[in-house]
C-alpha positions, 0 to 999 in steps of 0.5 A, a space after each residue: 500500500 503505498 502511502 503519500 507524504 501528504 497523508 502521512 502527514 494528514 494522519 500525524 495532524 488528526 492524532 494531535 488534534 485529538 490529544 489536544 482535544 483530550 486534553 483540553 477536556 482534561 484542563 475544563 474538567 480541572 478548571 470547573 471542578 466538573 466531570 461532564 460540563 456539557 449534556 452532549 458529553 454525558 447525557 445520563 450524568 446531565 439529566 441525574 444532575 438536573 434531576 438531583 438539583 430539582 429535588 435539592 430545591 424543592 426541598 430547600 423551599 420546604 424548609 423555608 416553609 417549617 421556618 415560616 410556620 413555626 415563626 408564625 406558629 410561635 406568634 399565635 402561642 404568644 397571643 394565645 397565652 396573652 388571651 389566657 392571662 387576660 381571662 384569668 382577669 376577667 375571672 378573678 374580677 368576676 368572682 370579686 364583684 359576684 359579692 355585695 359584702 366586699 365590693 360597693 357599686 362603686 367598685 363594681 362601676 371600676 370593675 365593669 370599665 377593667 372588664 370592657 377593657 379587657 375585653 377590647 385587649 382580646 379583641 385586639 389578640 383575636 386579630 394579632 397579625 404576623 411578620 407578614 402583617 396577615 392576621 392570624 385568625 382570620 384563615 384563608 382571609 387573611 388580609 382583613 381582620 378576622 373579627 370587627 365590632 358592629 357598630 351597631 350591636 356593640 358586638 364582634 363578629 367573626 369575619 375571617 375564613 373557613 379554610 386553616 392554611 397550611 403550607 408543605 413541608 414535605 413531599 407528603 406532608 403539610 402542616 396548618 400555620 395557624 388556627 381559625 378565630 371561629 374555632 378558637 373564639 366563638 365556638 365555645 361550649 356555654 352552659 347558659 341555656 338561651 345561648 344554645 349551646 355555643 357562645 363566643 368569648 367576645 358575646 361572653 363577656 359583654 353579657 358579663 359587662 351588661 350584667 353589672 348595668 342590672 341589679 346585683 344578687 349574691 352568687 347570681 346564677 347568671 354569673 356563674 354561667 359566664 364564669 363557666 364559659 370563661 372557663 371553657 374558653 380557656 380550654 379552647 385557648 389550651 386546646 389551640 396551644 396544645 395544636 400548636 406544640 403539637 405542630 411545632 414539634 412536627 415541624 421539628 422533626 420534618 426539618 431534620 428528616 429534610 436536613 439528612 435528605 438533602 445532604 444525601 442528595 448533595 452527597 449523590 450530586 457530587 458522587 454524579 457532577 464532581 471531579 476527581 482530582 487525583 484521577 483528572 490531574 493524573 490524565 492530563 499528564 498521560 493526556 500531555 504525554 500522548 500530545 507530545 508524542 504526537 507532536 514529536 512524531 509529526 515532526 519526524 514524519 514531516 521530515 521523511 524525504 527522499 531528498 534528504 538522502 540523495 
């Protein structure tokens, strides 16, 4: 077979060129850090990554929802607790004023402005808003105060959602981020028979404000229903602050569990995209080798003449 000079030399230029490309891709693979740099290169590799990196992120943003759940969690605790010392008040001046031998009219007037007060302090506390600047209460209405006062009945009035918002934290697990108003507030068992059955805080002690307007009787079994109903309020207070430990707490455990998933994730990833550099410092000394090789090899062969042995 006879060979021409022209394609010898050909033949010697593709092998430089592919030693050069080789080690080029060696020197990119040691510049970036990565194995597979383009999805050409890899096709398989570059969908895993891009699938692995897919999860990292939706996983990522289930931890920005524990932590904005349990902000605003941790704000309807604190509110709920404030309510709680609120209606301590409220029964203990209650049960002062229930007796005509200790406190004068006088006092029971003093008492019924404390209680009116307290009462537009939990108002307050049923539309505490969070760092959002949305109201706690108020569920999917969130934007709008969940209770208003009627202006005309002196009343406050539901007037939030019927929808407890939730938020993801995981890929089959979602956790509420707060508790209705209507659920906490307003339906309260009462004990007083013309309330049928239910009776809001709010109505409660308004009943309890009118009251000191009528004529005082000892131990007035009017009052002792609104003092039950105070205390089940209270229990509708323990029992939201009971829901919400019981979801801090879950809110605590899915955050580790997503924790240890995304470094088992980023572990994969590396194990998938990153270089190693050992083994990639290792080829591109064999790759610069082979190079010049190639180059040395053309150099002799661009030299072969018959010229120059005559």
């Amino acid at each position: 077979m006879r060979i021409s000079t022209a394609w010898a030399q050909q033949m010697s230029v593709n092998a430089m060129n592919t030693q050069q490309s080789k080690l080029a891709k060696v020197q990119q693979q040691i510049s970036t850090g990565l194995k597979v740099s383009t999805p050409a290169e890899d096709p398989a590799a570059a969908v895993r990554v891009l699938d692995l990196n897919k999860t990292i992120s939706k996983t990522d943003q289930y931890q920005s929802n524990i932590s904005t759940a349990r902000s605003r969690l941790n704000v309807e605790e604190s509110a709920l607790d404030t309510g709680s010392n609120i209606l301590f008040r409220v029964q203990e001046l209650t049960i002062q004023a229930m007796s005509s031998a200790i406190v004068n009219s006088d006092d029971r007037l003093a008492i019924k402005f404390e209680i009116d007060e307290l009462t537009e302090q939990l108002a307050g506390i049923a539309n505490t808003k969070n760092a959002n600047g949305e109201f706690i209460f108020a569920g999917e209405f969130s934007t709008a105060p969940a209770f208003v006062k009627s202006s005309i009945t002196g009343e406050y009035d539901y007037e939030g959602g019927t929808v407890q918002r939730s938020l993801q934290i995981g890929d089959t697990r979602q956790v509420a981020d707060g508790d209705l108003g209507s659920a906490v507030f307003v339906d309260i068992a009462s004990s007083n028979p013309s309330t049928g059955g239910t009776r809001s805080i709010f109505n409660t002690m308004k009943a309890l404000s009118d009251w000191f307007n009528g004529d005082y009787v000892d131990n007035d079994p009017e009052v002792t229903d609104i003092l039950g109903d105070i205390d089940s309020a209270l229990n509708s207070f323990l029992e939201a602050r009971t829901g919400v430990g019981a979801r801090l707490n879950a809110l605590d455990n899915q955050e580790l569990q997503n924790e240890k998933f995304v470094l088992d994730t980023k572990t994969t990833l590396s194990e998938t995209q990153d270089l190693d550099y050992a083994d990639a410092i290792s080829q591109f000394h064999l790759q610069s080798t082979a190079l010049q090789a190639a180059q040395q090899t053309f150099a002799k062969v661009n030299n072969l003449s018959l010229f120059n042995y005559l």
